[in-house]
SEZAMI-813559 format. One record per residue (C-alpha): x, z, y; residue number from 1. Coordinates in nm, 2 decimals, m for minus. Each point is the difference from the previous one (the first is absolute). Example, Ala and Ser with C-alpha at 12.3 -4.5 7.8 and 13.67 -1.06 7.14 Angstrom:
BEGIN
+--------+--------+--------+-----+
|      X |      Z |      Y | pos |
+--------+--------+--------+-----+
|   1.23 |   0.78 |  m0.45 |   1 |
|   0.14 |  m0.07 |   0.34 |   2 |
+--------+--------+--------+-----+
//
This chain:
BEGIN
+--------+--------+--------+-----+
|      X |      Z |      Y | pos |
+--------+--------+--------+-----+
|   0.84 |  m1.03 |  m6.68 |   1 |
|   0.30 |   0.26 |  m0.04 |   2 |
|  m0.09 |   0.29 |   0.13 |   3 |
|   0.31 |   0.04 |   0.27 |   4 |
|  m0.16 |  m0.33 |   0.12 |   5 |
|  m0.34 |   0.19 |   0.07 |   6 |
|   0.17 |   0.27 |   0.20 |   7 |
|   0.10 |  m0.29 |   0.28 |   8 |
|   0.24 |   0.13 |   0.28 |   9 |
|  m0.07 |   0.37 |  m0.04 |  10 |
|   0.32 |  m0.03 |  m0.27 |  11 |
|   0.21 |  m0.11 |   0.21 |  12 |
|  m0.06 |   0.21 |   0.32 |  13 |
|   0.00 |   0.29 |  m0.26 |  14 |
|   0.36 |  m0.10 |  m0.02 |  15 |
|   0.08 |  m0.14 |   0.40 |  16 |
|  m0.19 |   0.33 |   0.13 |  17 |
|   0.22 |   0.26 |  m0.10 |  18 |
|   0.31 |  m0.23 |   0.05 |  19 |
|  m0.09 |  m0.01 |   0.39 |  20 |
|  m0.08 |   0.38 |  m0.02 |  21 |
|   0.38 |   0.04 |  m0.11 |  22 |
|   0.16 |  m0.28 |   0.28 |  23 |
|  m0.24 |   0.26 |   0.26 |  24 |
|   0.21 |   0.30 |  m0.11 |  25 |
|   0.20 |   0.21 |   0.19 |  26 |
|   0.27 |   0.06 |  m0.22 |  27 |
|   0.02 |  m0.39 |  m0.18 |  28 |
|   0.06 |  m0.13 |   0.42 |  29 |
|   0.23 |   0.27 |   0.00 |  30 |
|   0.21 |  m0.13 |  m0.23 |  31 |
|   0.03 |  m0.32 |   0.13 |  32 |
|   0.02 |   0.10 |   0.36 |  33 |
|   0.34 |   0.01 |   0.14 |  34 |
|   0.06 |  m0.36 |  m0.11 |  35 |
|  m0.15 |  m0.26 |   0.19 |  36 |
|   0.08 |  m0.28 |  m0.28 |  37 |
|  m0.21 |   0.25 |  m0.28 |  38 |
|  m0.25 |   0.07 |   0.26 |  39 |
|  m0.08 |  m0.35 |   0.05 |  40 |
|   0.01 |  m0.10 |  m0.35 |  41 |
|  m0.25 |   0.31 |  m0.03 |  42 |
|  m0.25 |  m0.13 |   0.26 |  43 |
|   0.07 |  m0.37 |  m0.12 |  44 |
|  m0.10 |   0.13 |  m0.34 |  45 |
|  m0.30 |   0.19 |   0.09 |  46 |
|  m0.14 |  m0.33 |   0.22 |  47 |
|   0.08 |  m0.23 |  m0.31 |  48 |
|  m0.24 |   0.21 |  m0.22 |  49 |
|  m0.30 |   0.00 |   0.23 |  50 |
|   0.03 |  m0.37 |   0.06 |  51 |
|   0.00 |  m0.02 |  m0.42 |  52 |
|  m0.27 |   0.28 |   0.04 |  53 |
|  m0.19 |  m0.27 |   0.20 |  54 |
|  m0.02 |  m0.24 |  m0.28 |  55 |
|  m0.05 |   0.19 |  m0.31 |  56 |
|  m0.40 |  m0.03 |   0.02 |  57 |
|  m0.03 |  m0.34 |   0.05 |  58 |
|   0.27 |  m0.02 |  m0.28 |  59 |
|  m0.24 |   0.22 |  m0.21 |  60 |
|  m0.29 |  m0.25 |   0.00 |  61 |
|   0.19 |  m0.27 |  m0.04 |  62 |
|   0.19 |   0.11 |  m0.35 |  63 |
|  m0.24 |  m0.05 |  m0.22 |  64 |
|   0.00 |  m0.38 |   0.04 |  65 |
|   0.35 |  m0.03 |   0.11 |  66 |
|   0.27 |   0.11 |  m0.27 |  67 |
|   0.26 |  m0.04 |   0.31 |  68 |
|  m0.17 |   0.23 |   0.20 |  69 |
|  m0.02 |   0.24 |  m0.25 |  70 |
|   0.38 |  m0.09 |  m0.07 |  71 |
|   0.07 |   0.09 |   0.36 |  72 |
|  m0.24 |   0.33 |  m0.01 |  73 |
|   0.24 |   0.14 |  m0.25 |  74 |
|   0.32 |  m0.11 |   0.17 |  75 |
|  m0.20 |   0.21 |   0.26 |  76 |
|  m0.03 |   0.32 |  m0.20 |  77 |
|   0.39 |  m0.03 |  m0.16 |  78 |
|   0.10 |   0.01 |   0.39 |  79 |
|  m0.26 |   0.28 |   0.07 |  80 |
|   0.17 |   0.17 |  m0.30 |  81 |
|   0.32 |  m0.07 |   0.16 |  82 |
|  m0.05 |   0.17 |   0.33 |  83 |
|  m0.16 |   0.28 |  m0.18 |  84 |
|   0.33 |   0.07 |  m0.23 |  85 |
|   0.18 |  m0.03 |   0.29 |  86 |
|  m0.18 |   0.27 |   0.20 |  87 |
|  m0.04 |   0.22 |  m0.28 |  88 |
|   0.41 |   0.02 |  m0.05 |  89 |
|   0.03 |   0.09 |   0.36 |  90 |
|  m0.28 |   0.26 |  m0.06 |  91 |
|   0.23 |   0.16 |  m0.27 |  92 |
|   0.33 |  m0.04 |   0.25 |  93 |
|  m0.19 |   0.17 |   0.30 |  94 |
|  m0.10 |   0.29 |  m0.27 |  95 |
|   0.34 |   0.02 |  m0.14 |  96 |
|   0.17 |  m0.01 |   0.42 |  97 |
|  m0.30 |   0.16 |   0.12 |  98 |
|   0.26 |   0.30 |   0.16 |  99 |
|   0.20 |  m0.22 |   0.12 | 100 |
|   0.02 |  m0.10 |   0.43 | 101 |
|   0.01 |  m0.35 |  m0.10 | 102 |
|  m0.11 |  m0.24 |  m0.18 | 103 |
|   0.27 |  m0.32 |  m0.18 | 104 |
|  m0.17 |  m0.29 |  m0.03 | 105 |
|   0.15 |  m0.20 |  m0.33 | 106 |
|   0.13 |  m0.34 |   0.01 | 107 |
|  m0.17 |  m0.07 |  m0.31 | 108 |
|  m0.34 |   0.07 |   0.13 | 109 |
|   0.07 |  m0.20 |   0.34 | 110 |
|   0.07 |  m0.29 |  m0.26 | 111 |
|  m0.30 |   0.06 |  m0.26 | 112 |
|  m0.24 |   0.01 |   0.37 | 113 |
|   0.13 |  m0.32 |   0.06 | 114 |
|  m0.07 |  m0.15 |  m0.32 | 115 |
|  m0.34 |   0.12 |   0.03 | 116 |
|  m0.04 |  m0.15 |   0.33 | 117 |
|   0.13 |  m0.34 |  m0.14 | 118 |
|  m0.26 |   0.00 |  m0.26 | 119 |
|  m0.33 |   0.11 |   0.23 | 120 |
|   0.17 |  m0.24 |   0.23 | 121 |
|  m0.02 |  m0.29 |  m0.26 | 122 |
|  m0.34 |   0.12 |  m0.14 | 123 |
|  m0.17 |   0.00 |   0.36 | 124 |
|   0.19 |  m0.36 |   0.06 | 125 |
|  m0.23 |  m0.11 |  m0.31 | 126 |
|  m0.35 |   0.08 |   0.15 | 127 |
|  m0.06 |  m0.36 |   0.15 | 128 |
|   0.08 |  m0.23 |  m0.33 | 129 |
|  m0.21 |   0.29 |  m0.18 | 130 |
|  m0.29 |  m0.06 |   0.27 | 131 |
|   0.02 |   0.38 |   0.06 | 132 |
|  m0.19 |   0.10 |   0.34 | 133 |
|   0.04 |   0.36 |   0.15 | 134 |
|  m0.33 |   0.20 |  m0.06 | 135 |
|  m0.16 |   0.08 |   0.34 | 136 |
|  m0.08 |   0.35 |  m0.15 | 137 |
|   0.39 |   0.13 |  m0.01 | 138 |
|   0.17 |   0.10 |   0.29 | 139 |
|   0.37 |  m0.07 |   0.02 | 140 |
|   0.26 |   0.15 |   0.21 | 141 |
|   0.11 |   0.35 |   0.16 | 142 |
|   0.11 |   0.13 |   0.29 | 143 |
|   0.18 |  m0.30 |   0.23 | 144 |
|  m0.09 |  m0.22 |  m0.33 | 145 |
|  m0.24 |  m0.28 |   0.10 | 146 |
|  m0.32 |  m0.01 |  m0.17 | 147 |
|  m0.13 |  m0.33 |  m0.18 | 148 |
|  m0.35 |   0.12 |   0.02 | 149 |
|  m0.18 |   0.16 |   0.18 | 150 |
|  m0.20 |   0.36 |  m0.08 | 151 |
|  m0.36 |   0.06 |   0.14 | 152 |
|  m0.04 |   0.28 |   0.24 | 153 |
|  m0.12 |   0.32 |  m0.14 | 154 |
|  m0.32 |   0.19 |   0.04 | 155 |
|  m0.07 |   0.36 |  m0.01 | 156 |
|  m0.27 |  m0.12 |  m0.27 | 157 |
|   0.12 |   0.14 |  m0.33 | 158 |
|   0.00 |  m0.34 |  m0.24 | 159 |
|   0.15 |   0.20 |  m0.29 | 160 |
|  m0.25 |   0.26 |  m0.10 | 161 |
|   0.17 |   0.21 |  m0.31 | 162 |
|   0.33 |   0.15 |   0.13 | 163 |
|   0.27 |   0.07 |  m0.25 | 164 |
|   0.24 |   0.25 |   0.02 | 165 |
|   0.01 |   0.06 |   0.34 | 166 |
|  m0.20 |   0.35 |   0.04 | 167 |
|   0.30 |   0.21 |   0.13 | 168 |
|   0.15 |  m0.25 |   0.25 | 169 |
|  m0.42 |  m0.05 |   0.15 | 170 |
|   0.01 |   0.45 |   0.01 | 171 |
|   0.33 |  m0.03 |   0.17 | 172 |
|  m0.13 |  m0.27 |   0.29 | 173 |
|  m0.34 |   0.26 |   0.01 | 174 |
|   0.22 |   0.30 |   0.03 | 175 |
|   0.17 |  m0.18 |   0.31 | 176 |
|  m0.28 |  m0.13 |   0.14 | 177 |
|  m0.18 |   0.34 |   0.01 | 178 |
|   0.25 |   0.18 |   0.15 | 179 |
|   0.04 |   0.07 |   0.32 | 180 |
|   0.33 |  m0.01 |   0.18 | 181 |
|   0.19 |   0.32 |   0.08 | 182 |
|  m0.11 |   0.03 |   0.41 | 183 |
|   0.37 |   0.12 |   0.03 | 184 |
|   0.17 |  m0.31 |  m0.06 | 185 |
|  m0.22 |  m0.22 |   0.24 | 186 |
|  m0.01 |  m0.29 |  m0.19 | 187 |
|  m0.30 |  m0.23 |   0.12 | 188 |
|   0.00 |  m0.24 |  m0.31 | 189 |
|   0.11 |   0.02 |  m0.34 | 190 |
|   0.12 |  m0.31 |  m0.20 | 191 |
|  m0.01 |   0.01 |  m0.42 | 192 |
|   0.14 |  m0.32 |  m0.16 | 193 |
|  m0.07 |  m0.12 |  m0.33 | 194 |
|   0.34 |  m0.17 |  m0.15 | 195 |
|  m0.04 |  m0.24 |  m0.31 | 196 |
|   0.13 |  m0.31 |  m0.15 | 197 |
|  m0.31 |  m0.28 |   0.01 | 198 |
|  m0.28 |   0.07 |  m0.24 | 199 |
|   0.08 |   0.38 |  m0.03 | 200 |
|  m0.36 |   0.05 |   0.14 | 201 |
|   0.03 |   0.11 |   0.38 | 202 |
|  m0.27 |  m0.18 |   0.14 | 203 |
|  m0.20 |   0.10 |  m0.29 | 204 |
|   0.12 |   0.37 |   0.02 | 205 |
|  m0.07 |  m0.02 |   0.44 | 206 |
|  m0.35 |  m0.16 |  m0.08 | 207 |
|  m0.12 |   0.28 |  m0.25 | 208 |
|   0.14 |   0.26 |   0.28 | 209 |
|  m0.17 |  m0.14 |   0.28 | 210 |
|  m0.37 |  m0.10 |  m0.16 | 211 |
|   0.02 |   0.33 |  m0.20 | 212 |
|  m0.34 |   0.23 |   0.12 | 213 |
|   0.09 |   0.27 |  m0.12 | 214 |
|   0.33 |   0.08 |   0.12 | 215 |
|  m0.12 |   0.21 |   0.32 | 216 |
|   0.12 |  m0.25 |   0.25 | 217 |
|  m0.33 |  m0.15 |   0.16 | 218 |
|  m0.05 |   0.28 |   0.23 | 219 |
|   0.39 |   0.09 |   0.06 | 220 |
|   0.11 |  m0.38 |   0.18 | 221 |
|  m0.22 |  m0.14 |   0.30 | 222 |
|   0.14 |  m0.33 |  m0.09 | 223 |
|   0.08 |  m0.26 |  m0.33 | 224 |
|   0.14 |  m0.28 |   0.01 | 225 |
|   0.18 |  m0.22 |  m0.28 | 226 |
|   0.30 |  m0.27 |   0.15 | 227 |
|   0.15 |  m0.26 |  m0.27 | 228 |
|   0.36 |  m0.05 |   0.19 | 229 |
|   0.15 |  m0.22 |  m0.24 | 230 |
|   0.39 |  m0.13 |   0.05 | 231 |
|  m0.11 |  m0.16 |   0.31 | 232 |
|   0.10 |   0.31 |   0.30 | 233 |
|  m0.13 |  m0.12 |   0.30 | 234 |
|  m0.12 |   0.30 |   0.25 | 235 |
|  m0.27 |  m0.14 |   0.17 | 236 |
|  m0.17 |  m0.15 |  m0.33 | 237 |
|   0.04 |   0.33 |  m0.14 | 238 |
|  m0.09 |   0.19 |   0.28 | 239 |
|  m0.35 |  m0.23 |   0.04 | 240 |
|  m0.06 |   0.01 |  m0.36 | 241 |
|   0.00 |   0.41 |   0.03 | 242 |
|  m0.23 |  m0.01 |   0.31 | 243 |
|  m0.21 |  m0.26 |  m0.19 | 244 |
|  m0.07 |   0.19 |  m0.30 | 245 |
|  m0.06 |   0.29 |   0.18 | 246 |
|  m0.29 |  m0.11 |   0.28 | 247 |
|  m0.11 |  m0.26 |  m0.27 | 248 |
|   0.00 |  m0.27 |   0.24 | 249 |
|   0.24 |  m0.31 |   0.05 | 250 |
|   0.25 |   0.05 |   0.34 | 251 |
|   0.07 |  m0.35 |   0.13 | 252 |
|   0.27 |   0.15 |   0.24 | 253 |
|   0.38 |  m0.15 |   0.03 | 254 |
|   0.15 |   0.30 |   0.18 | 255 |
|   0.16 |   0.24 |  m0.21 | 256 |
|   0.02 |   0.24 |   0.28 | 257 |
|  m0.43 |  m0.02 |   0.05 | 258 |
|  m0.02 |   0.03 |  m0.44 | 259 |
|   0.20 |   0.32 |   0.04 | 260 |
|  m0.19 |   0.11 |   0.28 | 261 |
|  m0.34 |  m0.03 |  m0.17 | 262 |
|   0.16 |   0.11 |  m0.34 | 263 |
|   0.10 |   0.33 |   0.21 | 264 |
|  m0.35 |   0.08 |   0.17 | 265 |
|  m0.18 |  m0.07 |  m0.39 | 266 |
|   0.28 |   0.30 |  m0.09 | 267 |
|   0.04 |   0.20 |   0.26 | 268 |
|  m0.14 |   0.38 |  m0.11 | 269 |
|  m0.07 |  m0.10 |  m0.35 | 270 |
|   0.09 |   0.03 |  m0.35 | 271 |
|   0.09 |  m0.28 |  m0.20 | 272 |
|   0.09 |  m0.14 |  m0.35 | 273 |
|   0.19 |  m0.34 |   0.00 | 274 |
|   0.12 |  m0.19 |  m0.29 | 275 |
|   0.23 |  m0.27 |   0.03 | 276 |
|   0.05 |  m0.17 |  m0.28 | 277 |
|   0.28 |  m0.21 |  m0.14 | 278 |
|   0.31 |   0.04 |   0.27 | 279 |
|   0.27 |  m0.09 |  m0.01 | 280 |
|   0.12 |   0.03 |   0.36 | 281 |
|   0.39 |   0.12 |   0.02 | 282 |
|  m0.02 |  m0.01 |   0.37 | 283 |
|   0.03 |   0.35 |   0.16 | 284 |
|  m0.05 |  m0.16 |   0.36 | 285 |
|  m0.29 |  m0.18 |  m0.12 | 286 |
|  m0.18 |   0.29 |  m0.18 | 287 |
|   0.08 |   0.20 |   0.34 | 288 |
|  m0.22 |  m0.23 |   0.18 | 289 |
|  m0.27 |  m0.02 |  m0.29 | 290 |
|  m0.06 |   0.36 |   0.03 | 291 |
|  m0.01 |   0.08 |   0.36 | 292 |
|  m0.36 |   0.00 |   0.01 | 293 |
|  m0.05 |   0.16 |  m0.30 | 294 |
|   0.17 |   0.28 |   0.15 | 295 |
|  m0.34 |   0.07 |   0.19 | 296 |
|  m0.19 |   0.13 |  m0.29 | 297 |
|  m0.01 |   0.38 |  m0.01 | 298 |
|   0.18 |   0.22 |  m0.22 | 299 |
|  m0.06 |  m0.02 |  m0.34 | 300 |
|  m0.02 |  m0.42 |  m0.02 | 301 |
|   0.16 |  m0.15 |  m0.25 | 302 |
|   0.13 |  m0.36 |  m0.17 | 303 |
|  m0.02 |  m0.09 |  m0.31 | 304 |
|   0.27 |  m0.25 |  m0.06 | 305 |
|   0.04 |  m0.22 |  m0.36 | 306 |
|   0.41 |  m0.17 |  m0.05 | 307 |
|   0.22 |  m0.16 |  m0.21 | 308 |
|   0.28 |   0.18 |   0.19 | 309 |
|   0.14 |   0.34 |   0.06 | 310 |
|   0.18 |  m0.16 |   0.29 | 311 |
|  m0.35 |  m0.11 |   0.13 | 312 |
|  m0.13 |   0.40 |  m0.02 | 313 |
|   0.33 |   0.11 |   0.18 | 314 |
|  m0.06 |  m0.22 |   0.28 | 315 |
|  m0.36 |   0.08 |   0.06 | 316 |
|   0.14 |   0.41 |  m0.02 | 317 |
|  m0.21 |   0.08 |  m0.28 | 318 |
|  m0.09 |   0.34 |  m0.06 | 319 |
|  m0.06 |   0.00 |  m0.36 | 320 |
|   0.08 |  m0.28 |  m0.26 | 321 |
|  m0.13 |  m0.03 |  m0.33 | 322 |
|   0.20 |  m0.24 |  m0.26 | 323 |
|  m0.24 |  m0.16 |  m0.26 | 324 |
|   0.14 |  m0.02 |  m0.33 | 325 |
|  m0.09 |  m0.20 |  m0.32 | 326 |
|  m0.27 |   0.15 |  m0.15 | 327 |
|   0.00 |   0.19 |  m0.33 | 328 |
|  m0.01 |  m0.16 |  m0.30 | 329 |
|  m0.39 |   0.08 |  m0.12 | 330 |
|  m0.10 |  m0.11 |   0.42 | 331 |
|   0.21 |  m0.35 |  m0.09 | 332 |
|  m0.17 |  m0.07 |  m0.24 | 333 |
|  m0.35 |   0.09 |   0.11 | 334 |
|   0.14 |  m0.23 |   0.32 | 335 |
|   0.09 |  m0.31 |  m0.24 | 336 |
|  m0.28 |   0.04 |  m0.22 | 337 |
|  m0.23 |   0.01 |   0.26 | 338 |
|   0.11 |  m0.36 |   0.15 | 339 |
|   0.15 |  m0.19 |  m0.34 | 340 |
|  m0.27 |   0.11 |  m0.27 | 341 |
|  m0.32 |  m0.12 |  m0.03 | 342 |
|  m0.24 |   0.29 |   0.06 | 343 |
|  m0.23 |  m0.13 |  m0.34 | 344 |
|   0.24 |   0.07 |  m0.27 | 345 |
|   0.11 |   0.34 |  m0.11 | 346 |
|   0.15 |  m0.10 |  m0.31 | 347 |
|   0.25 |  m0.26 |   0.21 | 348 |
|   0.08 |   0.28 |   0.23 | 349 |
|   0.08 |   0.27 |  m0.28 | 350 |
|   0.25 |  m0.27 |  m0.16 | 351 |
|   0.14 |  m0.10 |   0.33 | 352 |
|   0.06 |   0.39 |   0.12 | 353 |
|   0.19 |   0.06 |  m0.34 | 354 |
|   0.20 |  m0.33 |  m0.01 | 355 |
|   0.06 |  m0.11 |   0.27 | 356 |
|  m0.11 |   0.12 |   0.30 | 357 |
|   0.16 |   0.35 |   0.01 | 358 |
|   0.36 |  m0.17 |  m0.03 | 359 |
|  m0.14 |  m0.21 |   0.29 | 360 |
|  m0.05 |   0.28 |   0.23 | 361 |
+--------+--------+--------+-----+
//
């Protein structure tokens, strides 16, 4: 079997990851904002790749016994290749225009966006006579996008034990977490949001923060308590789950107003550490009402919030935001050969460093 074959879908979200990454930045929206057609085509684009996205593992297993599979698996990767040119000329024009105001958005790249579009949108037409089902293990969709599967709810239980790369964004989080607020600017609760596209590693990152012993936090916070909000924002289910996790017992109440009220006496004259995890609320009126009992815990209380969006961290008034970028190039690798290679073979993994998986990551 070809090697590439072995590596399954780790290839191709070594090429989809950092494509998303880019569609995330500040200054690629920039360009196309101002425009509503380019910004639409932008989104459109971005959704069209995580429904291919969706596809590309079951498409993995079944190439090796279906030459039109693996026909349409490297359709896949000339489109992929596509979008990457694309965003790596607009890369070069931001660097060249980079003192400029504004940004021009070419005709010619409006018109290559939509001939990308036309093929993913073809490609993705092709899934049912190829038999192709979504995988139940990728989550599609961002911010208002719906999602075609669903992600389990996290735990503060740390599932992935070696951490790569991530040592000075976990001493930045500790360095917040330990301090205490200036008494001078009487602010009761402080927010720090972690921003990153999917897969960056934020729950991971908020996991080895809040499970780590050694940080000096145990005795500093009266309370802990780990939330998994999800896309679904609905204040009393939030505001339940938080009292929930923190008295350890199930609430069977209907009453927001009675939740907030018993969320409030659990808070009232303590310290806490909250983590909510995965937000994507945009609502300020809605994260208004979320934290008006949290506003009962005593100076010094904080929340530890994980996001796709910056927009999501403004809303919630976040004191401090930390951006996750792609890791380094030794930390990707150690991240894709810890999940594509088998662990018994050091001579595969030498070869597959050198040849291939270096211009992978």
């Amino acid at each position: 079997m070809p090697v590439v074959e072995k590596l399954g879908g780790a290839l191709f979200g070594a090429i989809l990851q950092p494509l998303f990454a880019k569609f995330d930045s500040r200054p690629v929206l920039d360009y196309f904002r101002g425009i509503e057609l380019n910004e639409k085509l932008l989104k459109k684009l971005k959704r069209k790749l995580l429904s291919i996205n969706a596809l590309v593992h079951d498409a993995e297993l079944k190439q090796i016994s279906n030459s039109y599979v693996k026909a349409w698996l490297d359709d896949v990767r000339d489109a992929l290749l596509d979008a990457e040119d694309l965003l790596a000329e607009i890369d070069f024009e931001l660097t060249k225009c980079k003192m400029e105001a504004e940004y021009q958005t070419s005709a010619s790249k409006v018109r290559r966006m939509i001939e990308i579009l036309d093929e993913l949108e073809s490609l993705s037409n092709q899934k049912d006579d190829l038999g192709l089902k979504i995988s139940s293990s990728v989550e599609v969709g961002s911010g208002s996008v719906s999602k075609v599967s669903q992600k389990l709810p996290s735990t503060s239980s740390v599932v992935e034990s070696v951490f790569y790369g991530r040592d000075d964004d976990k001493k930045k989080i500790f360095n917040w977490l330990t301090y205490d607020t200036d008494t001078d600017n009487h602010c009761q609760l402080s927010i720090f949001s972690i921003v990153g596209m999917g897969g960056m590693g934020k729950t991971t990152l908020a996991q080895h923060v809040y499970s780590d012993p050694g940080i000096g936090i145990q005795g500093k916070f009266h309370i802990k308590a780990w939330v998994c909000v999800s896309d679904e924002f609905d204040v009393f289910k939030v505001t339940r789950a938080i009292l929930e996790a923190i008295t350890g017992k199930t609430d069977d109440s209907r009453d927001l107003g009675m939740v907030q009220g018993r969320l409030e006496e659990q808070l009232t004259g303590k310290r806490f550490l909250l983590v909510l995890d995965d937000v994507w609320n945009e609502d300020r009126d809605l994260w208004k009402r979320l934290q008006t009992p949290l506003n009962y815990g005593v100076q010094g209380s904080k929340i530890l919030a994980t996001t796709r969006s910056f927009k999501v961290a403004s809303t919630m008034r976040s004191n401090e935001v930390l951006e996750l970028k792609q890791l380094q190039e030794d930390h990707s690798w150690q991240v894709f050969a810890k999940h594509a290679l088998p662990d018994d073979n050091p001579e595969l993994d030498a070869y597959l460093k050198k040849e291939i998986g270096m211009k992978i990551v």
